[in-house]
N, C-alpha and C positions, 0 to 999 in steps of 0.2 A: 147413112149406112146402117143396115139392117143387123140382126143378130142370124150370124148360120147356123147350117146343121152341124157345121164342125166345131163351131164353139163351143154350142151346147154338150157337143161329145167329149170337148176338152177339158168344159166343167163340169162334165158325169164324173170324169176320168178322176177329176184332183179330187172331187167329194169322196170316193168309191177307195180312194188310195188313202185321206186322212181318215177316215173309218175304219178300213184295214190296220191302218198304223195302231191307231189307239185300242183297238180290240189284241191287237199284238200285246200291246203294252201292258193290257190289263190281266191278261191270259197269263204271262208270266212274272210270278211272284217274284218282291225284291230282296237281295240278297239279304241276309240273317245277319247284324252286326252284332256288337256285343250284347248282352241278354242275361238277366237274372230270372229262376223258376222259385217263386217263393214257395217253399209247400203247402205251405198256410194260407194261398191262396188258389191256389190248384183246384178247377173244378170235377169233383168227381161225379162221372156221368154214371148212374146204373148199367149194369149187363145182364145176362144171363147169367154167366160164370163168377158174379164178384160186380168192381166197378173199374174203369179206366180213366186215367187223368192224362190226354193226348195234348201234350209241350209245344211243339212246332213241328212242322212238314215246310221247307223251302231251302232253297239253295243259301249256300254260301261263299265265302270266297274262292273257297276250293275243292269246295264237293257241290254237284250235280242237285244233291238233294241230301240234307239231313233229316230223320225222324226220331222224332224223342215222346216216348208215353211211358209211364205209370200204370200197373197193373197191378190187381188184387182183386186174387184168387180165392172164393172158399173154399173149408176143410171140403176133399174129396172130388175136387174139378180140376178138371183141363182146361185151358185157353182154349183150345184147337187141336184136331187129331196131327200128327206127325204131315210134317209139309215139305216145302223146297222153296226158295226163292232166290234169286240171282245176285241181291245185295248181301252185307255180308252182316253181321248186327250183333253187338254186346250185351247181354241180360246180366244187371246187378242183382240179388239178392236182396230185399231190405228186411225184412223180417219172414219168417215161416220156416217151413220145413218143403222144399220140395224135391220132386225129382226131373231130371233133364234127359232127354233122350237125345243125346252126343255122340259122333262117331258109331254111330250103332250101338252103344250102350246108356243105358240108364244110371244114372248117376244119383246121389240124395246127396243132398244141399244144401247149406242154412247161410243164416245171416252175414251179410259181408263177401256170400262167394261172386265167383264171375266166370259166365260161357260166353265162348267165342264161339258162334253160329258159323260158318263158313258157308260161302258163296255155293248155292246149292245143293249144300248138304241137310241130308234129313236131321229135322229136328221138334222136339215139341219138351213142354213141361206140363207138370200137374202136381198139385197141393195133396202132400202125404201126410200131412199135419193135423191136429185137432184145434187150429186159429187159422183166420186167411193169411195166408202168403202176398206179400208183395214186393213187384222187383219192377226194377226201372230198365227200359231197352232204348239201346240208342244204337238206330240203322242208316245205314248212306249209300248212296250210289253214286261213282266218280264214271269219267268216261270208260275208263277200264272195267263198269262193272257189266257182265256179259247181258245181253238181250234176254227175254225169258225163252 
């Protein structure tokens, strides 16, 4: 007994589906368990505006997607002009002097403060300081968080 053309279509089929599988599985990052961020070992990457030290991007057990970076701003820069995005995100203060554009107003800020960005509202900050500012953001998106 021969080898058919159906077999061979049936072992296209299981190749073509365990490839799929694992391409699935590797496409989606696993869940974040518990996690320490030593700062002392945080690598800080150059930018234009300063440098960024970017923590994690991946799901966890109950959020969609967590994002956590490290930013630091020199005297007289912006991150980025005024934006929108769908997730909702926390910026801690850790040292400098800046200002926040919240709810439509401009805010000045220092050490210790905390914004709550909201779910597509405008926002931006920038270093009004005569030393770099740096502040810690941590963003997520849950099923509730709306589409762009």
């Amino acid at each position: 007994m021969g080898i058919t053309r159906r077999d061979i279509m049936v072992a296209l089929s299981a190749v073509l589906a365990t490839c799929a599988a694992g391409a699935v599985a590797q496409a989606v990052p696993a869940k974040l368990g518990p996690a320490v961020f030593d700062w002392a070992k945080m690598d800080a990457k150059k930018t234009d505006v300063g440098a960024i030290r970017n923590l994690v991007r991946q799901p966890t057990a109950t959020l969609d997607e967590l994002e956590m970076h490290v930013t630091t701003l020199n005297p007289g820069l912006a991150s980025h002009p005024p934006h929108t995005h769908p997730n909702e995100e926390l910026v801690i203060v850790r040292e400098g002097t800046v200002e926040a554009l919240n709810g439509g107003i401009w805010k000045r800020l220092g050490p210790g403060s905390v914004i709550f960005n909201a779910s597509n509202s405008p926002h931006a900050l920038r270093n009004i300081g005569d030393t770099p500012a740096t502040y810690h953001v941590i963003n997520w998106k849950t099923a509730a968080t709306p589409a762009n």
